[in-house]
N, C-alpha and C positions, 0 to 999 in steps of 0.2 A: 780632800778635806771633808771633814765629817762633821753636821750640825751638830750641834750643841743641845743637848734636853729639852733644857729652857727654851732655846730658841724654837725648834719643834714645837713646843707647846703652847709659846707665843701666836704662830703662825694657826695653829691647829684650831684655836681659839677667834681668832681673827674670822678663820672661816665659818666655823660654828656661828658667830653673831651675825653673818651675813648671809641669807638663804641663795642658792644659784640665780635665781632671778632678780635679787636685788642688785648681786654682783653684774649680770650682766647689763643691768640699767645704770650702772657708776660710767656714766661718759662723759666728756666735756660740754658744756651747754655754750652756747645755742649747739643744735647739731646743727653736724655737718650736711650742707646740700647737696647734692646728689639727683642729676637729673633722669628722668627715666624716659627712655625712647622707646616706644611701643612699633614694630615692625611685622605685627598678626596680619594683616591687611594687604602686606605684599610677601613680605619674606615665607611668611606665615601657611599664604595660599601655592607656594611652591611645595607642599607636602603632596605625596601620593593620596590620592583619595579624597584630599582636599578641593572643594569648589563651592563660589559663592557668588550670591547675586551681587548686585549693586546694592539693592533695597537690604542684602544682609551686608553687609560692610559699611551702611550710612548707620544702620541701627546698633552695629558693633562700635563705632566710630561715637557714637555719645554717647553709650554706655563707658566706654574706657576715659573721656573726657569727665564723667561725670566723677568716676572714679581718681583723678584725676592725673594720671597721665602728661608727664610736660610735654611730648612730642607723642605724636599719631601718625607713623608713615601712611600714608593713602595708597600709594600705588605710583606707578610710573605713567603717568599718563601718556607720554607721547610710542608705549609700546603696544598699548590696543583698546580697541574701542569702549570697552568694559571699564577701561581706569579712565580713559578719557573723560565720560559719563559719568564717573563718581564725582570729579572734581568740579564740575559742570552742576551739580547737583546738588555737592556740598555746601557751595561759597554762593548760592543763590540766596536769597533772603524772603523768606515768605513772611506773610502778617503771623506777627504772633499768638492770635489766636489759632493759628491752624498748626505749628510746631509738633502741637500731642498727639494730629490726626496722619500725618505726611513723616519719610523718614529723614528728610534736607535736614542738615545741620544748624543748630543755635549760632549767633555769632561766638559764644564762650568757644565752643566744641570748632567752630572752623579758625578761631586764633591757634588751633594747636595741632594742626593736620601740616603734616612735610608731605613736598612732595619730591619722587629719587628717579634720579636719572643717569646720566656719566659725562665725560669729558667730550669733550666737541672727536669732530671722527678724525684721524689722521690724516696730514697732508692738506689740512683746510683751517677756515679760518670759525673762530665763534659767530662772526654775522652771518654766515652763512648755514650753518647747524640748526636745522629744522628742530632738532630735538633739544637745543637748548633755549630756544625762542619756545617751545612747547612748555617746557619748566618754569619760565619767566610768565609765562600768558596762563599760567595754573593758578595764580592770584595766591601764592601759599606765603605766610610770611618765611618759613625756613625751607630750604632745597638741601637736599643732599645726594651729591653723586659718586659714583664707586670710578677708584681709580687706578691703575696698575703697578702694584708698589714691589713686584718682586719679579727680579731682572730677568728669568725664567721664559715668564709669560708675556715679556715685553719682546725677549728675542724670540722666539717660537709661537707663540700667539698671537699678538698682536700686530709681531714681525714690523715693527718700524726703528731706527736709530734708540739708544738711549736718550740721549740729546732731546728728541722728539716727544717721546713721554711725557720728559719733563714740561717742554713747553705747551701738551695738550693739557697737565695738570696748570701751572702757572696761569693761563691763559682764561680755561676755563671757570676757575675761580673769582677772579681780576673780573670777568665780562658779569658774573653774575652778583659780585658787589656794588658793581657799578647800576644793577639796578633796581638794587635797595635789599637785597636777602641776604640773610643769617644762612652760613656755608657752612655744611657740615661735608668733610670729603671720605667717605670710606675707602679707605686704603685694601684695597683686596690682598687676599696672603701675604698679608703683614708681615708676620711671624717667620712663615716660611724665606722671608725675601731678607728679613731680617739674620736669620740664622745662613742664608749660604751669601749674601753678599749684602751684612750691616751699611757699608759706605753708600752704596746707592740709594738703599731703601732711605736711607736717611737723609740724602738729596731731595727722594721724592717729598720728603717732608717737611722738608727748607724749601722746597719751591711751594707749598702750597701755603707756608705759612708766612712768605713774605709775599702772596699774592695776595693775604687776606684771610685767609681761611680762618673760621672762630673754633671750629675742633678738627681736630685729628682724629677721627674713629678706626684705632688700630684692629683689624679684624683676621681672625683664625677661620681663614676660611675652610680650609680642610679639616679643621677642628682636629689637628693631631699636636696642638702645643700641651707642654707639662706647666705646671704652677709655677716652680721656681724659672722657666723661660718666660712669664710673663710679666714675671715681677722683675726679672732685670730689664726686657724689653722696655715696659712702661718706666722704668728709674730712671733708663739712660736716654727718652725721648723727655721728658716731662723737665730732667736735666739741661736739656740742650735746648728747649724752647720753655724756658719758664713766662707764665700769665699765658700759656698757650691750653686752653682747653682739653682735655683730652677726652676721648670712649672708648668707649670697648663692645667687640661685636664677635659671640663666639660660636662655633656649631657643635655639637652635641654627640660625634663621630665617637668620642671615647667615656663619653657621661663624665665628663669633666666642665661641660659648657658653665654649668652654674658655678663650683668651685673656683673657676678661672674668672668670670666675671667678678666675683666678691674680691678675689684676688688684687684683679686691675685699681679697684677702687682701693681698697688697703694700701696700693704701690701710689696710689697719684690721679686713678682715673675720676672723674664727676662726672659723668655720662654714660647710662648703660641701656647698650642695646638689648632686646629679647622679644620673646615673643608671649603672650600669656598660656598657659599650659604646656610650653617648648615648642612653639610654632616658632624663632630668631632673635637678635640681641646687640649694643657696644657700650667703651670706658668714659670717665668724666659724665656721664651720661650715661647711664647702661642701655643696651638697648637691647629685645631681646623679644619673645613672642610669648602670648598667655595659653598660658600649659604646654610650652617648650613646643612646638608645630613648627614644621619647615624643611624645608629640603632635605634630604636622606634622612638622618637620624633627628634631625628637629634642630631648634635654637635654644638659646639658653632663655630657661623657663623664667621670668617675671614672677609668676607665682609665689617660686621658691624664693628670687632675689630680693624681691622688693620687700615681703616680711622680716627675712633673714640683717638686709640692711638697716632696716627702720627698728627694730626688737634687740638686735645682738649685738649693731656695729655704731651704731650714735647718730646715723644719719635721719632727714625728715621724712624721706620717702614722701608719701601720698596724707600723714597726717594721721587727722582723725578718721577718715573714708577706709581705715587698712582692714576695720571689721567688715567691709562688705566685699570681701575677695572672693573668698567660699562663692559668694550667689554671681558672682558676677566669671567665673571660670566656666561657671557651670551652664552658664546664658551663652558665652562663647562655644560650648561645646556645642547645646543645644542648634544654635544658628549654624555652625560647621555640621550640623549633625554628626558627631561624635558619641563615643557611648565615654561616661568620665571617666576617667581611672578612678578607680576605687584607693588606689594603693600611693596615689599621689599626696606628695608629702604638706603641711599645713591644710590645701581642701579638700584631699580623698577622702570620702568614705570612713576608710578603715585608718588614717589617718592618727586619731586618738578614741582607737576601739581597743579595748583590753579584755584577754579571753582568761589568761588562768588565776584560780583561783586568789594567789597570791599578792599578782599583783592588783587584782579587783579589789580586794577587804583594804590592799593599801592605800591604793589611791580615792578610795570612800573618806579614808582618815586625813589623808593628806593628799590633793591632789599633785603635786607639782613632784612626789615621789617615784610616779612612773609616767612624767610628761616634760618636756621641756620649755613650753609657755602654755598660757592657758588657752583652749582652743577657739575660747569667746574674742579674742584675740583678732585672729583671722574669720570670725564670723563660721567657725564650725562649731562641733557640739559632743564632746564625750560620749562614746557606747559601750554598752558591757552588752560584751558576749557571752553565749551559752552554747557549752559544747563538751566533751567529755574531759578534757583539762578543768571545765567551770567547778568551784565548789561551791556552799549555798552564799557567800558575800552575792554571787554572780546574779542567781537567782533573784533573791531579795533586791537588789539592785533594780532590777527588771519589774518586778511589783513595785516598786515604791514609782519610777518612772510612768507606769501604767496607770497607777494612781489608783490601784486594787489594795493598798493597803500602806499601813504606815510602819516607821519603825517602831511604834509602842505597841500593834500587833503582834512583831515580828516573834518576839519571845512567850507567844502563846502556844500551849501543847497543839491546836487545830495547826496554826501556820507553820509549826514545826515539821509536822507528819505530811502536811500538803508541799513543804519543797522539798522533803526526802523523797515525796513520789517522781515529784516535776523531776528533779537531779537527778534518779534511778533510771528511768524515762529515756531520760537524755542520753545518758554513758551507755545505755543496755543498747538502744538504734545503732549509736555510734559504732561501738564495739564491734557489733554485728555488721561496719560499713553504711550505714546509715548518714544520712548529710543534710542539714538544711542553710547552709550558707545562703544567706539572702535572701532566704525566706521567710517573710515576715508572720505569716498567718494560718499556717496546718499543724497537722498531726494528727490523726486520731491514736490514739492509745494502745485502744487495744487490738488494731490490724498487725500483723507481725511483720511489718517493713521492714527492709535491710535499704540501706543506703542512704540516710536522712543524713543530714547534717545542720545545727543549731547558729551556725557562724552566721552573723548578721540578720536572723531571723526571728527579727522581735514580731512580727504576728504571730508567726507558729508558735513562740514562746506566751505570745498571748491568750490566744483558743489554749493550748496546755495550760498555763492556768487555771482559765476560765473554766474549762471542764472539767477539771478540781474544785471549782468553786460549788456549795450546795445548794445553791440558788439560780445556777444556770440551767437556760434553756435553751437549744438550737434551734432558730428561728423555724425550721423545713428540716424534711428528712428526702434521699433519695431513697426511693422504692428500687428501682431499674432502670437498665439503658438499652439500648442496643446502636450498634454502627453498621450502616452496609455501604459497601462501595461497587462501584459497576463502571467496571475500565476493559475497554473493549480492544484499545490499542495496547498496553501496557506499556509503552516509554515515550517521553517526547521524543525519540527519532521516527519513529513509526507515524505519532500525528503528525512529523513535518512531510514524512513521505505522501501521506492520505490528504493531506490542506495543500501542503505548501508552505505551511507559516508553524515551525516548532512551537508543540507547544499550546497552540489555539483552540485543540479541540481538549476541555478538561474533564477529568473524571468525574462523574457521579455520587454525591456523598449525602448520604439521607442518616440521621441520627433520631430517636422515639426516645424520651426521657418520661418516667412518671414520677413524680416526687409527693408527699404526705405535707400539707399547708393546715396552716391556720383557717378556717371558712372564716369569711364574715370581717375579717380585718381590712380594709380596706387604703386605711390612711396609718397605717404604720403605729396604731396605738399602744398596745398592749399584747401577750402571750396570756394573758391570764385567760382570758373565755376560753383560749386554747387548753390548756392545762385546766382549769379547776372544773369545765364543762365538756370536756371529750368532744366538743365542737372540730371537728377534722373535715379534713377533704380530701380528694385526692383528685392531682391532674395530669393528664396525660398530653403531652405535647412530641410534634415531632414537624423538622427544621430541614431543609438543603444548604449543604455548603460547597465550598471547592476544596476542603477538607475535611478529616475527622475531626478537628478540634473546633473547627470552625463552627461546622453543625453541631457538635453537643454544643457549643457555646450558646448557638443561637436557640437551639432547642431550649435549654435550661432559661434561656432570660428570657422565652414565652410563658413558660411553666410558672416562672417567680413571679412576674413582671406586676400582673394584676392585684396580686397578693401585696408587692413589696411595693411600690411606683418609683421607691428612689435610686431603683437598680437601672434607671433609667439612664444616671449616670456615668454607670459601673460597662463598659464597650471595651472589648478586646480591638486593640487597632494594630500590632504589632506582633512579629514574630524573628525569633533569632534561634539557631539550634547551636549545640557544641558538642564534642565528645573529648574526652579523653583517649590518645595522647592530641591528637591533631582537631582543630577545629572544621568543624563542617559549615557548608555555606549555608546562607538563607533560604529557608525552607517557606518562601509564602504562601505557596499551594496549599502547605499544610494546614493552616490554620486563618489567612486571609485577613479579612474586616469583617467586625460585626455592624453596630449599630453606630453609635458619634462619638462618645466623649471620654470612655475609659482606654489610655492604653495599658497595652499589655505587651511585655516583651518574653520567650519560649524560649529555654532552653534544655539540652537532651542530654545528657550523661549515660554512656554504658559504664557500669560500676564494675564488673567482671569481664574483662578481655577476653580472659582463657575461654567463657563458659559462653562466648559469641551470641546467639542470636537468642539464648535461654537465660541468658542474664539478666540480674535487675537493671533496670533502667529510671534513671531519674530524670525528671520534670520539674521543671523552674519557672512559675506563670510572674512577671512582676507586673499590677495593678497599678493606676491611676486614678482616682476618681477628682476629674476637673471641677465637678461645683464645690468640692471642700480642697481641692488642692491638693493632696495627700498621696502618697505611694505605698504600697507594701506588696510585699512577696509568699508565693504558698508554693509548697514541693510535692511532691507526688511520686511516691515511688513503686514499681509494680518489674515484673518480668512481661507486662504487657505492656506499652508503650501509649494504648487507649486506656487503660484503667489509670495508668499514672495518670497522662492528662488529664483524666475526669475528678481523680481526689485532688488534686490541683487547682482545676478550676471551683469544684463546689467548696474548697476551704476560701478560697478567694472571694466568693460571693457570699458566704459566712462571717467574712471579719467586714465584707465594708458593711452586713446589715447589725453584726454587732456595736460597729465603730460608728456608725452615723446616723442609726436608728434606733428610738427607744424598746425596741421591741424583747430585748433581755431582761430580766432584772436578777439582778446578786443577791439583793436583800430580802428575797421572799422564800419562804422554806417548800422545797420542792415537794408537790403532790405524788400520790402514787400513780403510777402506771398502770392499767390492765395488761396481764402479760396477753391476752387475747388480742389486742388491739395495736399489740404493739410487736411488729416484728424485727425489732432490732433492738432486742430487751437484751440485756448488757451489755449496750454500746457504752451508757452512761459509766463514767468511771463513780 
């Protein structure tokens, strides 16, 4: 049957008054609750590569309370000394005053900490189960233990009766109501146990919920279930035990983890396990880990769920606290030491970054035209990129956010001609393979670089500006450099042969920087004596390191230091390299530690495969500076792999003294040059 005109246009109307975000806010009031089980802390530290202290898991542990989080799994105490010690650590009570200095838990923050264990051992009794006298002496108000729900691993694994199972579940639950705790039972391979033998699995679930059990946490531990199998699953349990809590706990094996969590809840569940950034997860309850982290592929990310539920689906989630997600993923990463994902969805990065032209001028007009909430939301922040898709919206975009100009500039003949340069700039590197993704703060002009790239590099986009601008000055010029190395052994097998100990004995790296300063500035005041008095200097400095990068580094923040003081800040502390196709390991030799408080993370791109060791090669420095807090990024790109490094690092020491010292100024019309005086007379564009 076929609509009707009218009615079409009825409906067609209906939508038009109602923008997508109003429609997805049409839910029934009060929303609906929906508990969130937080499992980063154990499920979480089951990742490759993952590990953490105590002291980071107490400090994780009230950040995600503060957040607010209804369950906090701790860890399993009675499986090793580390979890033991948190718990121990957690539910102590120190004087309040000292809470801000120590990382022990508030009482708020220790009402909400589980602690997870399992069913008493086969062939014995609960009094006598060390490990669940362990769960009970954890002082936690909720416990939750994993139990074996699918007949598989009960006959081949666990190898005891059916019958048995059942009574280790029953029994175990029963002992641990009896002494006073909120049971949560995660039912291992639910799903699975579900699909080859429904009858039993759902014994296992009749026994635990007439032993007491307050949820059922149905859990995909293989993480091979489809949507439509969870949503009958969760029908047909929720069915058969109604006023029986239910969760959901998925793993992330087919990147379904998230989909099937929101799922479970849509079918009945109030409890969702996960992890935050995919570190783990369960229904009625979710439970899951922040930023999806966890065993093989991860658990079902928090992140993702907890917005998606609270914004799209009518539930409370976490409330008013939901804008502080973004900083609090990123805190989790930080303590995992993790590097973020950029591309993760509501707090990556790139999240709500928009590169081509089109869609930039639109969502200037309209933002919710190329976004699906708004990103203040989730506590992130809108970017516009610039890169050879950008057109001048992109641009303009970028100045007005820099705060270098307004829109009633913007239709001026100068600001006209100035982002036709900027936009030509940009497409012309591009074109040519050029890249500054993620680099916030280079470029020069007019070097003939191939391999730049603009994506996320609003420094670089910024110096490009700014040296368009007529009134700009660069704080310093480099004269020259040089790099010498003296390696006698040439590989760590050779120094393991000559020590004993790979490795021990390190090359030699001496770097001589001379650079062209201001004289006479001392406290960061002004360029003008500089420019209107030809007042110049020149210093010559030279630095050892355990790398080339290292020593220019250190060479260059001797040369600046006295001139600049607040580059005192500005420390390379970090290094990372990459290539394209395969990523390369950590290269710390290379580049090392400088001084205290800036980091810096390296990375290395060959841009021409074919053309191997004669190729361009790109450099990727990203800056820190801890007394203003601030990050950004500068690239470098050369067929010499020291010359990239070094236009890298000297744009990076260029925007933190443009960004945080007065020493530029825009508003003054730039003096002449002596071309005698000046050997790098049309640098300036």
């Amino acid at each position: 049957m076929v609509a009707s005109e009218p009615r079409i246009a009825e409906v067609a109307a209906a939508v038009v008054r109602a923008p997508a975000h109003a429609i997805r806010q049409q839910h029934a009031a009060p929303p609906r609750l929906v508990d969130i089980y937080d499992t980063t802390l154990r499920d979480g530290t089951q990742m490759e590569g993952i590990s953490v202290s105590v002291d980071d898991k107490l400090k994780i542990a009230r950040v995600l309370s503060n957040f607010g989080m209804h369950y906090i799994e701790g860890g399993w105490p009675g499986s090793n000394p580390k979890d033991a010690e948190f718990f121990e650590r957690a539910k102590a009570e120190p004087p309040p005053d000292v809470w801000s200095r120590i990382a022990e838990l508030p009482p708020e923050a220790w009402s909400r900490i589980a602690a997870f264990g399992s069913t008493r051992r086969k062939n014995s009794t609960c009094e006598q189960d060390k490990q669940l006298a362990t769960l009970i002496a954890a002082g936690t108000n909720c416990v939750t233990i994993v139990a074996k729900a699918w007949d598989l691993h009960v006959d081949h694994i666990l190898e005891v009766p059916r019958e048995e199972n059942l009574a280790m579940v029953g029994e175990s639950v029963a002992f641990l109501k009896a002494a006073g705790k909120e049971v949560m039972i995660d039912l291992e391979h639910f799903f699975d146990g579900f699909k080859a033998n429904p009858a039993y699995t759902m014994q296992v679930c009749e026994r635990a919920v007439e032993a007491g059990a307050d949820v059922l946490v149905l859990c995909d531990t293989n993480g091979g279930t489809l949507g439509w199998e969870v949503d009958q699953a969760v029908r047909t349990v929720a069915s058969a035990f109604p006023g029986v809590r239910l969760g959901i706990h998925c793993h992330n094996d087919q990147e379904l983890a998230v989909s099937n969590s929101l799922q479970a809840v849509q079918s009945g569940a109030t409890v969702v396990q996960g992890t935050i950034n995919g570190i783990g997860g369960t229904i009625n309850g979710i439970g899951g880990t922040i930023n999806g982290i966890g065993e093989r592929t991860g658990n079902a990310n928090l992140a993702s769920i907890v917005p998606t539920l609270q914004l799209k689906m009518g539930c409370a989630g976490v409330g008013e606290r939901l804008p502080e997600l973004t900083a609090l993923c990123r805190f989790v990463d930080e303590q995992l030491n993790r590097l973020p994902d950029s591309k993760a969805p509501y707090v990556g990065q790139s999240a709500f970054a928009h590169k081509g032209g089109i869609h930039v001028s639109a969502v200037n007009k309209i933002p919710d035209s190329y976004q699906h909430i708004d990103p203040a939301a989730v506590g992130n922040v809108r970017r516009t990129l610039v890169s050879e898709l950008s057109g001048r919206s992109n641009i303009l975009s970028k100045v007005e956010e820099f705060g270098m100009g307004s829109k009633e500039e913007f239709s001026s003949p100068e600001w006209q001609d100035r982002m036709n340069r900027v936009l030509t700039a940009v497409k012309t590197l591009e074109k040519r393979g050029s890249t500054f993704e993620g680099a916030d703060a280079t470029v020069n002009l007019i070097e003939p670089l191939r391999g730049y790239t603009f994506e996320g590099a609003d420094a670089t986009v910024n110096l490009m500006i700014r040296r368009l601008m007529p009134g700009y000055t660069a704080p310093f010029r480099l004269m020259d450099y040089t790099v010498t190395a003296a390696d006698t052994m040439g590989s760590d097998a050779l120094r393991g042969e000559e020590t004993g100990t790979p490795g021990s004995v390190m090359p030699s790296v001496r770097a001589t920087v001379k650079v062209k300063l201001p004289a006479g500035v001392s406290q960061m005041e002004s360029l003008a004596s500089f420019w209107d008095n030809g007042d110049r200097t020149q210093r010559l400095e030279s630095a050892e390191g355990n790398g080339p990068v290292n020593a220019l580094a250190k060479a260059l923040n001797k040369a600046l230091l006295p001139t600049f003081p607040s580059l005192q800040h500005v420390v390379l502390k970090d290094y990372k390299a990459s290539r394209r196709p395969a990523q390369l390991p950590e290269l710390r030799v290379f580049v090392g530690e400088v001084v205290q408080e800036l980091k810096f993370q390296l990375k290395v791109r060959i841009l021409d495969q074919e053309s191997a060791t004669a190729a361009n090669t790109r450099v990727m420095i990203e800056f820190m500076d801890s007394h203003h807090n601030q990050q950004w990024a500068t690239v470098g790109v050369d067929t010499n792999i020291i010359s990239a490094s070094m236009c890298a690092l000297m744009d990076g020491f260029e925007y933190a003294l443009v960004e945080y010292a007065p020493c530029c100024s825009l508003d003054r019309p730039r003096p002449p040059v002596r071309e005698e005086d000046d050997p790098f007379e049309g640098e300036r564009s």
